[in-house]
C-alpha positions in Angstrom: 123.2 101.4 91.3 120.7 99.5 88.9 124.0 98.0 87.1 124.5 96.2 91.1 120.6 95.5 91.3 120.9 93.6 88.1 123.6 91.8 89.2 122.0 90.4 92.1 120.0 87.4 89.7 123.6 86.3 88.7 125.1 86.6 92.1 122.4 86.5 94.8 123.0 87.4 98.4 124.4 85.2 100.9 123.8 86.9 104.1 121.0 88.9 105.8 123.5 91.8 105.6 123.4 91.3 101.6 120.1 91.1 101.6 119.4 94.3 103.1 121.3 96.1 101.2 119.6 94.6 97.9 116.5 95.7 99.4 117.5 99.1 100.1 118.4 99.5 96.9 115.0 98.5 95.3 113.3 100.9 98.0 115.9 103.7 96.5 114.4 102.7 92.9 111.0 102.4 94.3 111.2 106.3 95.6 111.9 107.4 92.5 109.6 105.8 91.0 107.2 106.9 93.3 108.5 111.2 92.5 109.2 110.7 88.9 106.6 112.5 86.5 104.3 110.5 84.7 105.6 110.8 81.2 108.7 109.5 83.3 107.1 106.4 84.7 107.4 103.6 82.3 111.0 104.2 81.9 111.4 104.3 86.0 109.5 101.1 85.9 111.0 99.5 83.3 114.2 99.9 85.5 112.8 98.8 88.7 110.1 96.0 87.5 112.9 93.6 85.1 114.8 93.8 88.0 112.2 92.6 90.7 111.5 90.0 88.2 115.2 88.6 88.0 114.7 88.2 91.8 112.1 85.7 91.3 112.8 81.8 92.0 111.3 79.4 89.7 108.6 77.1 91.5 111.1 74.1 91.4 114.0 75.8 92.8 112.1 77.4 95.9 112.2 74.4 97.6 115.5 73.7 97.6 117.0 77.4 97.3 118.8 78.7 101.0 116.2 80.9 103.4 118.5 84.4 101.9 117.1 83.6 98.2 113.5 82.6 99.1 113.2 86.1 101.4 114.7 88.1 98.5 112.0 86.1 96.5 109.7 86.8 99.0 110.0 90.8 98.8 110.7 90.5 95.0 106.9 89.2 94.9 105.3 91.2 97.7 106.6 94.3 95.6 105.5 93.6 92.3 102.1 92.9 93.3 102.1 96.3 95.4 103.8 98.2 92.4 100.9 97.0 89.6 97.7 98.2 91.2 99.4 102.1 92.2 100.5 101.8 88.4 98.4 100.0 85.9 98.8 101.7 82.8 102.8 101.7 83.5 103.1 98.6 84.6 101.3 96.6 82.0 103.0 98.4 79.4 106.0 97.2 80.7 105.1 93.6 81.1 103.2 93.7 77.8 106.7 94.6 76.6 108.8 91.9 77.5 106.1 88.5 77.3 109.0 86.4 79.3 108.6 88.6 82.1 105.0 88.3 82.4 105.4 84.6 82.3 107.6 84.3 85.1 105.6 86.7 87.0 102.5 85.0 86.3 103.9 81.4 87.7 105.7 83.0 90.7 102.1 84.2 91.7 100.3 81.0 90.9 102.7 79.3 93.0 102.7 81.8 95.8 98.9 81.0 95.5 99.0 77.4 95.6 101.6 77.6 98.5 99.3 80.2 100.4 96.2 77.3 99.8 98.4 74.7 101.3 99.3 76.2 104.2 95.7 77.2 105.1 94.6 73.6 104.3 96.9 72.0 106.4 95.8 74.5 109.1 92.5 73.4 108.9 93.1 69.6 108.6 94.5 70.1 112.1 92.3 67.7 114.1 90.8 70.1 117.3 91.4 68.4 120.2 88.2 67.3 122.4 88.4 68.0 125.5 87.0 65.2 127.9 83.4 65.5 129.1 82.8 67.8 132.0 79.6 65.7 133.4 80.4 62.3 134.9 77.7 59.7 136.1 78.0 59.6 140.3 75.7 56.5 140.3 76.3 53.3 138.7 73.9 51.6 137.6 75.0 48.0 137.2 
């Protein structure tokens, strides 16, 4: 199963139905994660985390990548930053291990963040309609 996870980054899903299934499969590794022992851990993670990794898109091909590839981006991210705080001591020893992996990692969130302060920018710079004023003059004075 974590030979076909692995060869999602070569061959990435084209449909929805794909994509679940990819998914599925990381929630599989993330259960056993989750029930493994802790002397067990870094070698569960060092599975599942490479993996999730692969999955990432690099911040010039998001643009241009199909909806399928950004969503499995999308969960890749959302799942690696769940997976590091209920893990530390695992999860940076398996970074630490592999410096190209914390490098990808590291721009994937910097550009989720820049993306995340975009959106809420262009929110904001929204002009708010006014509405017209509610108190008109009866008399003329003219």
């Amino acid at each position: 199963m974590v030979e076909k996870l692995k060869a999602v980054e070569r061959s990435r899903p084209g449909t929805a139905a794909e994509l679940q299934a990819v998914q599925e499969g990381i929630r599989v590794l993330e259960n056993l994660v989750s029930m493994g022992e802790e002397k067990n851990r870094v070698q569960l993670l060092a599975l599942l985390v490479p993996t999730l990794i692969s999955y990432l898109l690099d911040e010039n091909a998001i643009s241009s990548a199909p909806q399928v590839s950004k969503s499995l981006h999308d969960f890749a991210l959302q799942n690696l930053m769940r997976i590091g705080p209920l893990y530390p001591a695992a999860f940076k020893t398996v970074i630490g291990a592999a410096p190209e992996l914390k490098t990808r990692l590291e721009s994937a969130v910097r550009a989720n963040q820049a993306s995340s302060k975009a959106k809420a920018a262009a929110r904001q710079a929204q002009p708010a309609v006014q509405a017209a004023p509610t108190i008109k003059l009866k008399t003329s004075f003219f």
